[in-house]
C-alpha positions in Angstrom: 327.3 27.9 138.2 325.0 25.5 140.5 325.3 28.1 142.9 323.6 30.7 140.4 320.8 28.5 139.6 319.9 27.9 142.9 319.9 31.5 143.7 318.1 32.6 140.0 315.2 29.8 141.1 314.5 31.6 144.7 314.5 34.8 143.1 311.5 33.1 140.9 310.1 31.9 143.4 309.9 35.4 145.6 309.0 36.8 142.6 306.1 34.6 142.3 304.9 34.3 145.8 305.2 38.4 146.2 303.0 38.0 142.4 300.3 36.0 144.3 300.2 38.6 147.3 300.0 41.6 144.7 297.2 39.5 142.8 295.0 38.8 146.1 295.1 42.5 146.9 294.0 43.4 143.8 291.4 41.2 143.7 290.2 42.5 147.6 290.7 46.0 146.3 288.3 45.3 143.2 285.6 43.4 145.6 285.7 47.0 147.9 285.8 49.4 145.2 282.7 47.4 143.5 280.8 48.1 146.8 281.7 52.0 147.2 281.1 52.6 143.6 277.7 50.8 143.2 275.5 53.3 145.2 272.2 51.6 144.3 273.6 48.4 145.9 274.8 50.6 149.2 271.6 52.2 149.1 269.5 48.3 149.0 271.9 47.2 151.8 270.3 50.5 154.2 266.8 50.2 152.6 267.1 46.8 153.9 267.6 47.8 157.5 264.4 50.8 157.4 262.2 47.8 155.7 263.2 45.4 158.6 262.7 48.7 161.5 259.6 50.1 159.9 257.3 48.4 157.5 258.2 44.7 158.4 255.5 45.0 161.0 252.5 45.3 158.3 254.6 43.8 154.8 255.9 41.0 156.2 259.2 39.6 155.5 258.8 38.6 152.8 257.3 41.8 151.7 253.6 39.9 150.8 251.9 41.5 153.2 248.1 40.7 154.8 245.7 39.7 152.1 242.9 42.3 151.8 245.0 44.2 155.0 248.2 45.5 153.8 249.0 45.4 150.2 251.8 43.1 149.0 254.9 44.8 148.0 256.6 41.2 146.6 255.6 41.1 142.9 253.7 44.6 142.7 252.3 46.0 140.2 251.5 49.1 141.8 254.9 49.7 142.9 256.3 49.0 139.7 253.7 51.4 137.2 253.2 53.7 140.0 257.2 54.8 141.6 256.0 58.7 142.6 252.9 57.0 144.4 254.8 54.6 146.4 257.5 57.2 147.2 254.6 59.5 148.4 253.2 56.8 150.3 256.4 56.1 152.2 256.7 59.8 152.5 253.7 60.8 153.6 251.4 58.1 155.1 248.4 56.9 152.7 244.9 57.2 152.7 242.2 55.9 150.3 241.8 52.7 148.1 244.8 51.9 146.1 244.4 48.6 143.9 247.1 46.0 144.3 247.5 43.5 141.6 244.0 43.3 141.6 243.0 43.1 144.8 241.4 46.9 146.6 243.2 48.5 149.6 241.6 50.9 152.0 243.8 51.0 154.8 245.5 53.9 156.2 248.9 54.3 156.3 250.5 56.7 158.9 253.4 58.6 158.2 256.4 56.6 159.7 258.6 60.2 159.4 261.5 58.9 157.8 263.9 61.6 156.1 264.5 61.8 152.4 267.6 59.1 152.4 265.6 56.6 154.4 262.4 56.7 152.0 265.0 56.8 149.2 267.1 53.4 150.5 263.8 51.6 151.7 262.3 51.8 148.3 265.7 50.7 146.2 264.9 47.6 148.7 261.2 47.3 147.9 262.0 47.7 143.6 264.7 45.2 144.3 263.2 42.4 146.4 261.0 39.7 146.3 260.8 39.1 142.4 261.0 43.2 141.9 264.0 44.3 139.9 264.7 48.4 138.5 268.0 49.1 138.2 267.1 53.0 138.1 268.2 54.0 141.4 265.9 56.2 143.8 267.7 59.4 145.1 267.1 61.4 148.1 266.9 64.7 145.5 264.0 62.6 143.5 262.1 62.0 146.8 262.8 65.7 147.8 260.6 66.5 145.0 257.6 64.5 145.5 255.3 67.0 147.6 252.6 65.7 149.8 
């Protein structure tokens, strides 16, 4: 009778280590499958990397930019109202006075040649950095669409 409690409480035991095991993968497997299926957050991750490679220079890190230089990108107004604008500007390169919360542009951009995905991933960064925040994410078929 001892001999079957003894082997009834290891068999809880295994049961409950093998429980914790089972619950830890599930909870890994949850953490992975939230980061496959959340494409906007895959597509901020890359737009992070083409922000830091190709506008960094003139937008700073912190995406302010150079007062009266190179328009801010943290806090913008213009890249909030104006989303076709800002993906054309990416796209294409900008010329002409754009106005900035406020403050008048006249710069030129030049075209930094990204493809479709990259103007698509940098600006899910840009509307979700630096006090931004849209949840609508930008594709590569929406930036397709926007002609020069």
């Amino acid at each position: 009778m001892k001999r079957m409690g003894i082997i009834l409480s290891l068999l809880i035991l295994i049961t409950s280590c093998d429980q914790k095991k089972k619950d830890s993968i599930a909870i890994r497997t949850t953490e992975i499958n939230s980061l496959t299926q959340n494409p906007l957050a895959e597509s901020i991750k890359r737009g992070k990397q083409v922000y830091m490679d190709m506008c960094v220079t003139c937008h700073l890190p912190d995406g302010k930019g150079v007062e009266n230089i190179y328009p801010p990108l943290a806090n913008s107004d213009y890249l909030i109202k104006k989303q076709d604008e800002s993906i054309r500007a990416i796209k294409y390169g900008l010329q002409g006075e754009i106005v900035v919360n406020g403050v008048t542009y006249n710069q030129i951009m030049a075209s930094m040649g990204l493809y479709d995905d990259e103007v698509a991933d940098v600006m899910n960064y840009i509307n979700n950095s630096w006090g931004n925040k849209n949840d609508k994410i930008i594709t590569e078929a929406q930036v397709a669409n926007i002609k020069e």
